[in-house]
N, C-alpha and C positions, 0 to 999 in steps of 0.2 A: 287486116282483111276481115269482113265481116265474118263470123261464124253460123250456126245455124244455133238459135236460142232451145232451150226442153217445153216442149210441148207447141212448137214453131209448126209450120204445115209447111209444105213442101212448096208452094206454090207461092204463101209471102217470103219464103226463105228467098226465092230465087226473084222475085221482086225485090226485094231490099238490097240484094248482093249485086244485082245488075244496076240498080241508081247511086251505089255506093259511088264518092267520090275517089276513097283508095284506089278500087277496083278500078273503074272509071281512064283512074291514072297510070295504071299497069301495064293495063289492054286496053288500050284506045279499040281496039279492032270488038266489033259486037260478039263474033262466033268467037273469037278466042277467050272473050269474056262470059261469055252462056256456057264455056267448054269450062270454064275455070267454077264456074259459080255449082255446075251439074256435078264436080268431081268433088267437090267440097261435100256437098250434097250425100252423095252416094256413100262418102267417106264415113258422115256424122251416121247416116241411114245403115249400113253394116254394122257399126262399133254396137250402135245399140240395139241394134237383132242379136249378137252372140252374147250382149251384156243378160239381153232380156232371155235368153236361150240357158247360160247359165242359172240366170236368178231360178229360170222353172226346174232345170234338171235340181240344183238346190230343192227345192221344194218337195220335189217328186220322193229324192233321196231321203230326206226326213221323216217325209210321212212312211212310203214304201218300207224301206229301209233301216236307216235308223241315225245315229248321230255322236259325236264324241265326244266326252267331255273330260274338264279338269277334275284332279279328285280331291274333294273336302270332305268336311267334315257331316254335312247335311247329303252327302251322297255314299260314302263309303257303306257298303254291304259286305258281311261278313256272311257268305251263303251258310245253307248247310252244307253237310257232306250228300246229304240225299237230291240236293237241287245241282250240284254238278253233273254237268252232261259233256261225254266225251267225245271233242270233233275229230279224235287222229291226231292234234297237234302236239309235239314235241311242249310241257308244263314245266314250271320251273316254280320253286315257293318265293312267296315276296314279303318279306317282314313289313307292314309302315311303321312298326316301331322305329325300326333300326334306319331306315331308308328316308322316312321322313319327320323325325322326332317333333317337330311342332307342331303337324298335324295330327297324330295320335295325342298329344298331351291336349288339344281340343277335343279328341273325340272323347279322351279321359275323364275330362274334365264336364264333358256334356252330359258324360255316360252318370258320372258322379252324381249330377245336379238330377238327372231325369232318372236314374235308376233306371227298374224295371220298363218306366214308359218310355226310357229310349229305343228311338226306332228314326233310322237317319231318311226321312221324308217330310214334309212340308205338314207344320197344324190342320190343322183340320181332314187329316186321314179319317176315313170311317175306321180303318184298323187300328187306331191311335189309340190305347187305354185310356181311358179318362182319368183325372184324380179319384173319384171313389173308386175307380175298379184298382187301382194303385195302392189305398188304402185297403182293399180286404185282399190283396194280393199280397202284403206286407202282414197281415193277419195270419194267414197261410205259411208261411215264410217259418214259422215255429215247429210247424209237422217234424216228422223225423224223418230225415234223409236216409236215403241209400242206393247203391251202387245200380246205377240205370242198365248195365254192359252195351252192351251192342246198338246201333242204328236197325241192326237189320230186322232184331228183333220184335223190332213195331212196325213195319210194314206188314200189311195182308193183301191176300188177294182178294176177301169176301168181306163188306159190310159187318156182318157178323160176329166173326172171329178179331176183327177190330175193335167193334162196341166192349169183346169180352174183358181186350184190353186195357179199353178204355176205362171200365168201371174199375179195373182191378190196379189201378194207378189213379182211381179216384179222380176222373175226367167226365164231363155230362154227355160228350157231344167227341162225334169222328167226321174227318174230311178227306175228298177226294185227294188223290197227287199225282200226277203225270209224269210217267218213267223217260228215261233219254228214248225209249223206242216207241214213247208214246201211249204205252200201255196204262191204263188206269189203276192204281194202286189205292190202298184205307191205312188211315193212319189217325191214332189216337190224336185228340184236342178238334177244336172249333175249325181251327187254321194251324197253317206250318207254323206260325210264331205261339202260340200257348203252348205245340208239345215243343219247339226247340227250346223257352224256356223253363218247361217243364224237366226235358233230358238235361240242360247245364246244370241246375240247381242240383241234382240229383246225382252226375257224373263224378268220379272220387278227383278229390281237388289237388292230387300228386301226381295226377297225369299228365303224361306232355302235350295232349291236346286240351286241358283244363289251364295247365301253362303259357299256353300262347294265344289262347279264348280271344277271340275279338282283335286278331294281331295280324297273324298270318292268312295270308289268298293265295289261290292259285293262277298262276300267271297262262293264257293261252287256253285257259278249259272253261266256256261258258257255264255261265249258272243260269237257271228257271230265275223268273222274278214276278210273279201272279200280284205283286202287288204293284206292277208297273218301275218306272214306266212304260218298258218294250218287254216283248215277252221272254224277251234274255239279255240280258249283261256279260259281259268280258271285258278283266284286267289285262292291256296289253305293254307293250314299250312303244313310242312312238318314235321319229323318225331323230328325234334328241337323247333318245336313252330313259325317258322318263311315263313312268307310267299312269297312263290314263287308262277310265271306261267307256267303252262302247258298248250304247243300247240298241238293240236292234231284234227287229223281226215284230209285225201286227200281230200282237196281240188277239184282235180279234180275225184272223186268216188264219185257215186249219193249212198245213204242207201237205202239197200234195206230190210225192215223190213217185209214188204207185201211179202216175197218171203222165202219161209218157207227153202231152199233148199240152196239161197245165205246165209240165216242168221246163219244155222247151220254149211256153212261152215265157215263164219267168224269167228262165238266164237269155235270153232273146234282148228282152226289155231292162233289164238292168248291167247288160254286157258281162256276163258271167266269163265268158275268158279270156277278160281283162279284169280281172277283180279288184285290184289295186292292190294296196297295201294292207298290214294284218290289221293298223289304227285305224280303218274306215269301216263303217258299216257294210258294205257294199259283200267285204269278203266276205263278213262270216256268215250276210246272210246267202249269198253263194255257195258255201261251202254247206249250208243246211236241204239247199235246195239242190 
């Protein structure tokens, strides 16, 4: 029986299938052959409105939303402790040493070759150290260390009392950081990656968080990602036991939670209560919103 060909029009489809001699053979009878040829029709014409209805809501969910992936070595983020934000979710630690042993002995081994300028994103980052800034960072690398204590102690609330910091840990330059409530905080270095290199190198190398540097995540607790690609990331388990990233939430789209009228149209539009599952983007940015 003839079919309807991709990019066929409606009107040769139903020409060709009524001269057909199959057809022709079938239904000798004209209407029960126009009934046969119209249903065919209707059939190909549904399939590919909900094909083409998925391909958009795909679409929509990527850009809106966000998207999930497997985890390698060119993507694995090791947050800070400062870029964790907590959604409420029940966290659990997840070693990739222990869990995925080949893949850590590539990050090991990347981390090895690139030093200091590793950083799991695609060449050509503008945050990418170059080799000379590599080589007088390796220059550097001789100062005399000591005990960095605390995270907390380098956040400020004022510009100022930041900079104080910042000179007094021998840094040119402070940047903004964006708390889980949103609040603007100062924090010594250029960027979150010079002062988090700056606190490893400095942090006492017999700690348990010195011991598992670059090993351990947290499972279910979003982290900030300013350097893309969504404005957050989360390690989850997905529907196999294995765990993947999901990025999600525009970057450039402020939340508006205080605005009773943007929020009911966002979960409106992305079906917020049906959120799906923890491995889709869908929830978490639900659950932000």
């Amino acid at each position: 029986m003839p079919s309807p060909n991709k990019g066929e029009k409606e009107q040769a489809y139903m020409q060709r299938c009524m001269a057909s001699d199959k057809t022709n053979e079938d239904f000798p009878d004209e209407k029960q052959r126009y009934a046969f040829c119209a249903s065919e029709w209707k059939s190909y014409s549904d399939w590919k409105s909900k094909s083409k209805d998925k391909y958009v809501e795909a679409v929509e969910e990527y850009s809106a939303l966000g998207y999930t992936e497997e985890i390698n070595e060119e993507n694995f983020i090791i947050p800070a402790e400062a870029d964790y934000v907590d959604f409420g979710e029940e966290t659990e630690e997840w070693d990739v040493s222990e869990a995925k042993p080949g893949l850590w002995e590539n990050i090991r081994k990347k981390k090895e070759r690139e030093g200091k300028n590793y950083k799991p994103a695609k060449k050509g980052d503008p945050d990418r150290p170059d080799p000379e800034a590599w080589k007088k960072a390796q220059q550097k690398k001789k100062s005399k260390s000591h005990d960095a204590g605390s995270m907390e102690k380098y956040v400020f609330q004022s510009k100022e009392e930041a900079m104080k910091m910042a000179k007094k840990i021998g840094m040119k330059d402070i940047h903004p950081h964006k708390t889980g409530d949103d609040k603007t905080v100062y924090m010594p270095g250029k960027n979150m990656k010079e002062f988090s290199d700056w606190y490893e190198k400095h942090s006492p190398k017999n700690s348990k968080a010195a011991e598992y540097q670059g090993r351990k995540v947290s499972l279910n607790k979003p982290f900030r990602t300013p350097d893309g690609p969504k404005k957050f990331s989360v390690y989850v388990k997905n529907q196999k036991g294995n765990v993947v990233k999901v990025n999600f939430g525009d970057p450039n789209m402020e939340i508006k939670k205080d605005n009773p009228a943007r929020r009911r149209s966002f979960r409106a539009r992305h079906r917020c209560d049906t959120p799906g599952p923890k491995w889709k983007a869908r929830y978490w940015s639900c659950k932000k919103w």
